[in-house]
N, C-alpha and C positions, 0 to 999 in steps of 0.2 A: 504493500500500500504506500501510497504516495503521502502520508501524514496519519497522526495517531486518528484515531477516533472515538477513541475513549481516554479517562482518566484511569484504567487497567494497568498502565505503565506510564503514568507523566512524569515530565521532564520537571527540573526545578526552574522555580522563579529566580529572575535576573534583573536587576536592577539599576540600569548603568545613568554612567554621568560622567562628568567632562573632570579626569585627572591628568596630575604631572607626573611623570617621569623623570627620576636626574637622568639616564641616558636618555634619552627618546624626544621628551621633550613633554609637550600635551599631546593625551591619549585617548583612547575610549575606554574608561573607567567601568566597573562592575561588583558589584557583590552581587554573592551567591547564595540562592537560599540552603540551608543545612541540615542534614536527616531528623538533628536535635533543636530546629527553629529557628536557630540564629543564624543570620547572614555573614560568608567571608569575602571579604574582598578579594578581587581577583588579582594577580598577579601581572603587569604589563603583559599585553602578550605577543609583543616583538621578544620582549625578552626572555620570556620561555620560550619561542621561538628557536632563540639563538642559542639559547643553553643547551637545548635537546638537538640542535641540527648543526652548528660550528663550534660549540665549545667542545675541549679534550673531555674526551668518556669518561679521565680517571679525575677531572675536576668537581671540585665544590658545586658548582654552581651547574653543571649537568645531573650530579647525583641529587639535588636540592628539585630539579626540575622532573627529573622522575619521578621521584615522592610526591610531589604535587598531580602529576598526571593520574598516578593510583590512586591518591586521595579522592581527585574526581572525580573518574572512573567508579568508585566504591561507593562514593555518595550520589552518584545516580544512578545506582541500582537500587542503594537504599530509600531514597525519594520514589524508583519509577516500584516499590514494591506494595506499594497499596498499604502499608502498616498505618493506621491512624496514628495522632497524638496522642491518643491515651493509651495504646498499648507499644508506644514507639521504646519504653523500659523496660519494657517485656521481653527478658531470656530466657535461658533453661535452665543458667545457673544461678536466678533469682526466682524461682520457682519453688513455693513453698510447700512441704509434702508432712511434714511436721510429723513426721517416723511414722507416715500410715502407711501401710501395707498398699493398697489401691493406687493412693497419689505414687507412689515412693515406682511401683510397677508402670505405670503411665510415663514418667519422667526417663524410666530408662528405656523403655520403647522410645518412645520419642527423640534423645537423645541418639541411642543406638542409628535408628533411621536415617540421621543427618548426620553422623558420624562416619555411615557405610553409602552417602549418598553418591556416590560414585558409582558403583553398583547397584543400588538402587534405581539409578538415571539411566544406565544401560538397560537394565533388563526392564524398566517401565513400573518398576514397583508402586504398589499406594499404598494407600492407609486412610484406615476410617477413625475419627474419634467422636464417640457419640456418648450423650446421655443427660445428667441431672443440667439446669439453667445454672450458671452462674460457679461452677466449677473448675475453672481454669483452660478449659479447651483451646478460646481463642489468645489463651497469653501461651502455650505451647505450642499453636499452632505460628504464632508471628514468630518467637524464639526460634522457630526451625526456618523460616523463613529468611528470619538477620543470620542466623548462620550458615546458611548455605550460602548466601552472599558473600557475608564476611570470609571463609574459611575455600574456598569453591569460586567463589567469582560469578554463581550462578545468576540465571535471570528468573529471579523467585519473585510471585505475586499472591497476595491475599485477597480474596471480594469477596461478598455477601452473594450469591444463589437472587437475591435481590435484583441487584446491580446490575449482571449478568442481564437478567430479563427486560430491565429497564434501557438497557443500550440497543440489545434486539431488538427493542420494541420501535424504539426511534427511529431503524431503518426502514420504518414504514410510513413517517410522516414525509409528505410530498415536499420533496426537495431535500430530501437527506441523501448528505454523499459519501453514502455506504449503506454496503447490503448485511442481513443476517450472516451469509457469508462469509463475509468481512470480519465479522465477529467473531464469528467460529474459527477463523486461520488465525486470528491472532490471539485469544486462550488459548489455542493447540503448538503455537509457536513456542509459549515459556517453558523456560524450564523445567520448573515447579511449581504448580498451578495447586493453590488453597481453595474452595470453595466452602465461605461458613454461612453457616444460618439456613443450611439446605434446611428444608420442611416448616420453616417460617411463609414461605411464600402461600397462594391460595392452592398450589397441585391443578390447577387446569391442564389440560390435554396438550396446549402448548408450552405451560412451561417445561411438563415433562418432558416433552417431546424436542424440548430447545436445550436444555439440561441432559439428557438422552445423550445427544447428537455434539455433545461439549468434550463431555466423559469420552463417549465413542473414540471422535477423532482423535483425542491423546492418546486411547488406546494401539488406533491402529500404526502410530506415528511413534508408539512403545516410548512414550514420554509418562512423568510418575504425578500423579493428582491425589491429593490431599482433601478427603471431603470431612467437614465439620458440622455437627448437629446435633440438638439438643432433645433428637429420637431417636430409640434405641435402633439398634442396627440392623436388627430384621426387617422394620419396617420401612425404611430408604427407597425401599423400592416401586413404592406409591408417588415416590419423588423427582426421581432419577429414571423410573425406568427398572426390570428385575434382568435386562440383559446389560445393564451399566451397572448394576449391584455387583452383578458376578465378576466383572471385569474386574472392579477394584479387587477382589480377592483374588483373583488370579495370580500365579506365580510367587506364590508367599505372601501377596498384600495380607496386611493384619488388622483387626479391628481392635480398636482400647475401648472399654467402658470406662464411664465417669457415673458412678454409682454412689458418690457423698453428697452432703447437704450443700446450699450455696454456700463457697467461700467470702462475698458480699458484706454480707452481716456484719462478717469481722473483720473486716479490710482497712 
């Protein structure tokens, strides 16, 4: 596609303005929006420029300009991964399981999963986590998300089963330039595709049937999709579809229950 068409993967906010340079001179200025809110200025960019393309590989000011390229490299995958502000704190290693047997099992599946996602990304694995409201699912599910970015370099994304429907939906108001289609190549593109809050929506025949057709083509594309929901796991399939249930199970996909009370309460 010739441009995004969703906020599935957006880019960060940029904010320029008219800066000096001591070498350069006046420039076109910029700060950048940042995974954690705040804005960095950018760097000249004649002179990262020059850093990365004439200056010696073994200098200061090449190795300075690298670092900068992977910082932003890293923080837009972490912008384009759909993580909200409120679960943009959310790891795996601040994930509270408080010596319970259930949480403390969850944490290392989940873990484990983006540990061995390499494997995982070859052979198309998923994973389902399903069960009580308010239990941790979508702060493990984003954790697995910044990690496979951070650790992986992957192009991991999180959306609501919502969201999904609501973009589809737009490629049918008149003058929309993009199709369902469209939609469906580009969840099927990421890397690691989160889908949460499956079985919140109303279950019509299209959304199954667009949710279906989502699942499907990462299947056949042996790409690994992550569905979250706050129903239990047999019943998905009133959602998704029972030949996109089977799919996620496929080839070792695992299902975790979340079977404790809301963690909310006490938070």
């Amino acid at each position: 596609m010739a441009k995004p068409i969703s906020n599935f993967s957006r880019v960060p906010d940029v904010r320029f303005f008219e800066a000096q340079c001591p070498v350069h001179g006046t420039v076109d200025g910029a700060e950048v929006e940042q995974f954690d809110g705040s804005y960095l200025v950018r760097t000249c960019r004649r002179c990262q420029w020059e850093a990365m393309n004439t200056a010696d590989t073994r200098s200061e000011a090449h190795t300075q300009a690298l670092a900068r390229r992977k910082a932003t490299a890293l923080n837009e995958l972490l912008i384009g991964s759909g993580i909200t502000p409120r679960f943009a704190g959310c790891t795996l290693d601040n994930f509270t399981t408080g010596a319970v047997l259930e949480k403390v099992r969850a944490l290392a599946t989940c873990q484990s999963y983006v540990d061995q996602f390499e494997e995982n990304y070859r052979a198309g694995r998923s994973l389902i986590l399903s069960g009580n409201v308010g239990t941790g699912k979508t702060h493990l599910a984003s954790g697995m998300v910044q990690q496979a970015i951070r650790k992986f370099g992957a192009a991991a994304v999180i959306t609501s089963a919502a969201e999904i429907i609501r973009i589809a939906k737009g490629s049918m108001v008149r003058g929309a330039e993009y199709t369902e289609r469209d939609v469906i190549n580009e969840l099927a593109g990421i890397d690691l595709l989160v889908i949460d809050e499956v079985g919140a929506q109303k279950g019509s025949e299209y959304e199954l049937g667009l949710l279906h057709e989502v699942i499907d083509r990462r299947y056949q594309l042996v790409r690994p999709t992550v569905v979250v929901s706050n129903l239990p796991a047999n019943t998905l399939g009133q959602f998704i579809g029972d030949r996109a249930l089977d799919r996620l199970r496929q080839n070792g996909g695992q299902a975790v229950g979340f079977s404790w009370s809301s963690m909310r309460a006490t938070a």
